[in-house]
Each structure stands twice: as structure tokens, then as C-alpha cells.
N, C-alpha and C positions, 0 to 999 in steps of 0.2 A: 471548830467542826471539821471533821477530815473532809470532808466534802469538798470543801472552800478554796483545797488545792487543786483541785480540776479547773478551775476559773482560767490561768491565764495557760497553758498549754491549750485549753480552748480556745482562749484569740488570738494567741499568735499562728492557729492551724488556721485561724479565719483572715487573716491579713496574708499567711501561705497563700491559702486559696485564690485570692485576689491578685496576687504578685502574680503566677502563674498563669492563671487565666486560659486563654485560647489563642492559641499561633493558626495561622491558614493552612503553612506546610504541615501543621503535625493536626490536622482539626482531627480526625478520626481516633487516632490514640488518645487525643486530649480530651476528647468526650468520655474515653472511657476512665482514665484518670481522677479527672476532674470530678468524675460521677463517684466512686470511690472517696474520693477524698469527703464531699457531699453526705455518700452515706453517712463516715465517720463520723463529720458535724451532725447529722440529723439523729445517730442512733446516742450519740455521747446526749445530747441536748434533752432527749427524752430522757434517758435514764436519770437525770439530772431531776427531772418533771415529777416520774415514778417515784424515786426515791425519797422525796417529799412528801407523797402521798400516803392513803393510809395502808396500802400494801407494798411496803419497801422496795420485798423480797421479786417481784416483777421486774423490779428495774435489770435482774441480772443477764432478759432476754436480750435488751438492747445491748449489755453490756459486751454480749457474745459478739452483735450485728458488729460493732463498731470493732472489735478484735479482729474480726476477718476481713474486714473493709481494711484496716490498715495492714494486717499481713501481704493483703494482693496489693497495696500500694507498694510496699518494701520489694516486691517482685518484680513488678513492670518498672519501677526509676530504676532498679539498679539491671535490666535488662540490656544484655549487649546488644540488641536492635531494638528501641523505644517502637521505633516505626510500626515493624513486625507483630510485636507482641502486644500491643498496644491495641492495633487492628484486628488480632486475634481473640483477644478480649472486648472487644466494643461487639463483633460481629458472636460471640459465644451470649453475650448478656440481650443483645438484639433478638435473639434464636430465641432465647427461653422464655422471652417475652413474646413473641411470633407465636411458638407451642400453644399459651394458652387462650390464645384467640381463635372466634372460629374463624375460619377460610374455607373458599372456595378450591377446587384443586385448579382452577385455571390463573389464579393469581402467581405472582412472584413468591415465592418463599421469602425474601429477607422485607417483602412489600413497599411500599410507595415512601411512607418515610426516610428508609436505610438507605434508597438508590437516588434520592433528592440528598442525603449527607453527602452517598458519594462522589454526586455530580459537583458538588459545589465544592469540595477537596480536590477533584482531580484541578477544577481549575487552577490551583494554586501549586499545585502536588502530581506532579507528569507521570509519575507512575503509582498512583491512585489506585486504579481500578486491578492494576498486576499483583499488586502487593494483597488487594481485597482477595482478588481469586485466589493467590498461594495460600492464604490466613484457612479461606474456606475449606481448598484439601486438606489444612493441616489439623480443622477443628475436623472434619470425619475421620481422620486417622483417630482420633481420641476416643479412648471405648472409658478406663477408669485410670484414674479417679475421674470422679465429674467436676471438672474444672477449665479452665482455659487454659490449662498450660498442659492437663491430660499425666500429669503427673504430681505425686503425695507432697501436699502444698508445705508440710512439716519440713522435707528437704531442701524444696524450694526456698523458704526461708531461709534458713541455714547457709543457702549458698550468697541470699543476698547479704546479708550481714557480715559474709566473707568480703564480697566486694565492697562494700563500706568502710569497712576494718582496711584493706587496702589505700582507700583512697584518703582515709586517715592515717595512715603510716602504722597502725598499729595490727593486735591479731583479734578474730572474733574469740567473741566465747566459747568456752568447748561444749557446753551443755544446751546449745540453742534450740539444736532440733528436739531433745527430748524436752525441754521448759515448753517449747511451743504445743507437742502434742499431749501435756498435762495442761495447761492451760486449757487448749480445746476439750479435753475431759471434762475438767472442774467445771466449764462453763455449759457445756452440754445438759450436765446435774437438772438444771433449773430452766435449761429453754425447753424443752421435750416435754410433755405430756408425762407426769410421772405420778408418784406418790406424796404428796406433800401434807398429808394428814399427820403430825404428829403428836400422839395424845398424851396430857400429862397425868392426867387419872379417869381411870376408867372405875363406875360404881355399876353395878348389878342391882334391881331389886328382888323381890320376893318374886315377883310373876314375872321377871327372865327378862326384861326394860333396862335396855344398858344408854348408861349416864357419861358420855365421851367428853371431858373439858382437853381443848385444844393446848397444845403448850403455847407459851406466847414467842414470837421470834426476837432473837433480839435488836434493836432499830441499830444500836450503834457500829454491829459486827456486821452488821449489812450494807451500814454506809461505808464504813471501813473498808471489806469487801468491791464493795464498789468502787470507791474511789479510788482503790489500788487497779482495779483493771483498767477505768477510764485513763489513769495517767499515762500507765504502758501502751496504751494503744493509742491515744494522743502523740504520745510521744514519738514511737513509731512512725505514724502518720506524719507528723512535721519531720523529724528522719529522709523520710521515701521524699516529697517535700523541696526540702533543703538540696539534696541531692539531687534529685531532678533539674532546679533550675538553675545550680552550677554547672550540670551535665548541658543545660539549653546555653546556656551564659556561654562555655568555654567555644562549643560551638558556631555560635553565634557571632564570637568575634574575630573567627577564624577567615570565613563569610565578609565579614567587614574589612579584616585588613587584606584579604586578597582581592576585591573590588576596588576599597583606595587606591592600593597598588598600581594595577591592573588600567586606571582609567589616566591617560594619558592630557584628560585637555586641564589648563591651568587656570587660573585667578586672575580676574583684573587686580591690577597695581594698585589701583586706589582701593582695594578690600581688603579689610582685617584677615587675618588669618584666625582659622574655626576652631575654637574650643572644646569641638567632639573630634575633630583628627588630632588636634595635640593629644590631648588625652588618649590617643592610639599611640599616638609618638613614643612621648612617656612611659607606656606600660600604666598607667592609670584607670584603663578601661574597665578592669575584670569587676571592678567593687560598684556598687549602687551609692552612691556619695549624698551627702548632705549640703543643698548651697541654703545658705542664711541672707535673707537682704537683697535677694535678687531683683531688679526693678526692671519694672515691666510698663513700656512706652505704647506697646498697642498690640492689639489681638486679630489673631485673625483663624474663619473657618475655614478649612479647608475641604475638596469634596467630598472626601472620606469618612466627614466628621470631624477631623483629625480638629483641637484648637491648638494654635500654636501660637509663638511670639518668640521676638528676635530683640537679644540685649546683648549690652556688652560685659564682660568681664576681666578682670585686673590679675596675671599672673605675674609679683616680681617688677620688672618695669617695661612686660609688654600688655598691651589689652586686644584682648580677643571678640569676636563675634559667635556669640554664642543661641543657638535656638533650641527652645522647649519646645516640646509635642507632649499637649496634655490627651489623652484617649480615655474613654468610655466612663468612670466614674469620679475619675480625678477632672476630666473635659468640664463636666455637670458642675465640680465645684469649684474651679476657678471662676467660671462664669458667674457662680451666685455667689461668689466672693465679690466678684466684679461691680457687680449688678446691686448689691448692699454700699458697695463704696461710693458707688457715683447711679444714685437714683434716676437721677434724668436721663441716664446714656443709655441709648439703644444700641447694643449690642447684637452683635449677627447672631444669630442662629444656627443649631447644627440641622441642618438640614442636608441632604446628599445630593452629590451635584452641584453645590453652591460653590463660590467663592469668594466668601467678604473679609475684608479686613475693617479694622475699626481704633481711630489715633484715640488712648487716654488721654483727657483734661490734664492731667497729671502724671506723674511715674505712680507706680502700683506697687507697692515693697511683697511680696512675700519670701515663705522657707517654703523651698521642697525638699524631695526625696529624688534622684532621676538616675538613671543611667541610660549609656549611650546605645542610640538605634541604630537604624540601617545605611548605609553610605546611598547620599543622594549626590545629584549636582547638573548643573544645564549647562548653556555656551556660557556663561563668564563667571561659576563658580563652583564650586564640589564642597560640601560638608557634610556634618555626622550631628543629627539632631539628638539631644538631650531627649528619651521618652519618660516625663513624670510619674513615678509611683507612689507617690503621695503628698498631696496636698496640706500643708500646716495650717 
């Protein structure tokens, strides 16, 4: 069934999604992102649903949603300020949502949600609230198109596929911008309020009583149909995606090794040397690595949630000290991986504020997925924790 190929560019945009997540410094563009990315899962998953159903031919409105959800993804990853344009679209989707509520006119315009987003950004993000206001003159400059960018999203695209094609070494397609605005055609066809009676015989009687039999549609050229839009714009989606968190990653480690650098106090003599700065050392840092057989001596909560744990590992014939920082969904599973192994152990709790450690009865073998976090370090050590992306 053509259908059947939508399946896995569907979860690898769902493990996208997860990898990416929510940074503090970029929380406002990430909301908006993320939100897009969202749609695309939500509007592909439906049509999935539709499609199934006894009216196929519905599925093609979702199919429309999740096109433009992943064109305005291709847009804002490959944007020269993520920041910017990110916040100019969180605060445009904010807006049209604000419009159709009623309000008072003594309220805030962007209201009590948006200015609790922004407060809790700026903490992390110094100039928060500057970048909010520049966004906002830039969204009233914007008359048409009606977009957050205020201009025709068809070359929009077009230009981001340029930059992509760059950063792949190769050239975009020449036919992008007009593929794109036939696409949005074709798919318009079916989301709109149209005509869709089409009749295959029409009989007349004697007293003027007309007999209309419906043509039947056909189920296969509809999943067909479909399935070919869902991939494109899956695909797309993990595209914009992919490129985003190389764009976060290169960044990031820029951030890191100037911090390493930069911090001048040293290591007690009796401590391993850290297997997230070598991994700087080397040039190893850019890629999300695979460790097998990692063993795991004892856990601990820290107050941010964070769970982590401190082992060692074997490069060649020196052995390093190395820490993982499991966070938010991988944290949950190490722990009920934990907590399956060794029933009796009372294990900390993520709680905030807290901080427990907790010695296993035993070593704990697993696989992860991890790459390297932010440069920490106190009076007698400095290293670069392992942050888990996924738990085996």
C-alpha cells in the first residue's frame, strides 16, 4: 500500500522533534518552531486517520496543513538570524491567536501568557525583550502577504533550499519556487469549500425528477495522492530539522571550546582527565556518538532535575572520567530502567531543588546515544558532561 511509506519519515521527524527540543537561550523561536514542526506531526497523522476512512478524499486538507507547516520550517532553520525570525513568527502566530479572542481594550495586546514567555526568556536570554520589540515593528511593517515573513512564502522557499544546497556543497533545484507555488494550487483544489459533486449519470423522468448517481472516487489515486504529499513535506520537515540542529550543534561548540579555553583554574593531580574535553581536543565533538556497555556505579539528582552519573572510560591506554546527564525524557528512563534492575533500591527522585546521589549494588551496563554539553567546572575540576539522547 503506498501509504506504508509515510511510516518511517514520520518517526524519524518524531525523534527530530525530541532531539531538538527547547534551549532557554532560543526558548521563543523554539516555541515557534517546535510548534510547526508539531503541526506537521499532527496534520500528517491525521491524514493518515482520514485516509483510512470512508471519505479518503478529506485527507488532502491535512495534507495542505502539514505542506505549509513544513515550508515555514525550511524558512526559519535556514534563517540568517534563528533568533529574529523565530521571534517574529512566535509573536505573528501569538497575534492571530490574541485577534480572535475577545479582549478588553485596557488589556495588553500580546496578553498575560506571551509576557510570562517573555519573562522567563529574558532570564536566560539578555536581550529578550529588545529583540521582542524589533520583531513587533517588523510584524507592522508587514501589510501582504499575510505571513511572518510579509513576503510571497514561494520565494521564500526557494531561497532556503539555496542555503541548504550550500551547506551541502551542491546547487538547489532550478524549478523550486514554481514546484512550490503549484503544489500550493493543487492542494488548495480540495481544502476550499468547492464543488465536489461529480456525477456519473444523470437520468431525467417523465415529470422533470432528475436521478444524479455520484461518480465513485478512486481510493487508490487518493492514497497515492497522498502519500506522495505526506513524504514531501515530511521530508521537508526533517530537512529544516536536521539543519537546524547542525546550525544549534556548530554553535554550540564554539560556546564550549571558548569557555574551556578561556577558564584558567586546573585539575587535581589525582583526577582522570574528562572525556567531554578530550572529545574537544580531538575534534570528536561535532557528531552525537554511540557508547555500548557503558557502566553505571551510581546516580545522582541534581537540582535541576538533571540525572546524571560519573564512569569511567577506556581510550587506547589512557582511561578517562566521563559524566552523562540524562534530561527530561531519557532522565524518566534511565531511572525505570534502574528501578526494574534493582527493585528494592530507592532511588532519588527528580524533584527541584534537591540533591541526591544514590551508590548501585552493582555496575548498571547500558547503550546510549549522547553528545557533549556545556563546559562546567569548580575549585579542583573543569569538564564537559555527556548530555543523553537516547536511552537503549
Amino acid at each position: 500500500m503506498s501509504i506504508e511509506r509515510v511510516a518511517k519519515p514520520l518517526a524519524i521527524l518524531r525523534q527530530l522533534r525530541s532531539l531538538h527540543g527547547f534551549r532557554a537561550e532560543t526558548l521563543v523561536p523554539d516555541l515557534a518552531f517546535i510548534g510547526l514542526v508539531d503541526d506537521t506531526l499532527e496534520a500528517a497523522e491525521e491524514a493518515l486517520q482520514l485516509v483510512a476512512g470512508p471519505r479518503p478524499h478529506r485527507a488532502y486538507a491535512m495534507v495542505r496543513v502539514a505542506f505549509e507547516a513544513a515550508q515555514r520550517l525550511l524558512v526559519l532553520a535556514t534563517a540568517e538570524n534563528y533568533v529574529h525570525v523565530g521571534t517574529r513568527a512566535w509573536l505573528y502566530y501569538v497575534g492571530k491567536d490574541q485577534a480572535l479572542r475577545v479582549r478588553t481594550d485596557s488589556e495588553n495586546v500580546t496578553g498575560d501568557y506571551p509576557v510570562q514567555i517573555i519573562q522567563a526568556w529574558a532570564l536566560r536570554y539578555k536581550d529578550a525583550e529588545a529583540v521582542v520589540e524589533a520583531e513587533m515593528r517588523n510584524l507592522r511593517k508587514n501589510k501582504r502577504p499575510d505571513n511572518f515573513l510579509g513576503k510571497d512564502l514561494a520565494d521564500a522557499v526557494g531561497a532556503a533550499y539555496a542555503v541548504l544546497a550550500e551547506a551541502a556543497g551542491s546547487k538547489p533545484p532550478p524549478d523550486t519556487v514554481e514546484v512550490t507555488r503549484n503544489a500550493y494550487r493543487a492542494l488548495c483544489r480540495d481544502t476550499h469549500a468547492c464543488l465536489r459533486l461529480e456525477p456519473r449519470r444523470v437520468t431525467i423522468d417523465s415529470d422533470g425528477f432528475v436521478d444524479v448517481v455520484k461518480r465513485e472516487r478512486n481510493v487508490t489515486e487518493i492514497e497515492e495522492a497522498v502519500a506522495a504529499g505526506l513524504t514531501s513535506a515530511l521530508g521537508e520537515a526533517v530537512m529544516a530539522l536536521n539543519f537546524r540542529i547542525a546550525r544549534r550543534r556548530d554553535a554550540h561548540l564554539v560556546v564550549i571550546r571558548s569557555a574551556a579555553s578561556e577558564h584558567i583554574g586546573g585539575v587535581r593531580e589525582d583526577f582522570r582527565r574528562d572525556f567531554g574535553l578530550y572529545l574537544l581536543e580531538q575534534g570528536f565533538a561535532q557528531a552525537t556518538q554511540v557508547f555500548t556497555g557503558v557502566q553505571f556505579f551510581n546516580v545522582a539528582v541534581l537540582p535541576d532535575c538533571t540525572v546524571s552519573s560519573s564512569t569511567t572510560i577506556g581510550v587506547e591506554k589512557e582511561v578517562f572520567m566521563a559524566t552523562f546527564d540524562f534530561k527530561a525524557e531519557c532522565a524518566d528512563q534511565i531511572l525505570q530502567q534502574l528501578q526494574d534492575a534493582y527493585p528494592g533500591l530507592e532511588l532519588p527522585q527528580r524533584i527541584s531543588g534537591e540533591h541526591r546521589i544514590c551508590h548501585l549494588p552493582e555496575p548498571f551496563t547500558a547503550t546510549v546515544t549522547a553528545s557533549v554539553g556545556y563546559f562546567r567546572h569548580n575549585k579542583e575540576d573543569k569538564f564537559v558532561p555527556l548530555v543523553v539522547t537516547k536511552v537503549f
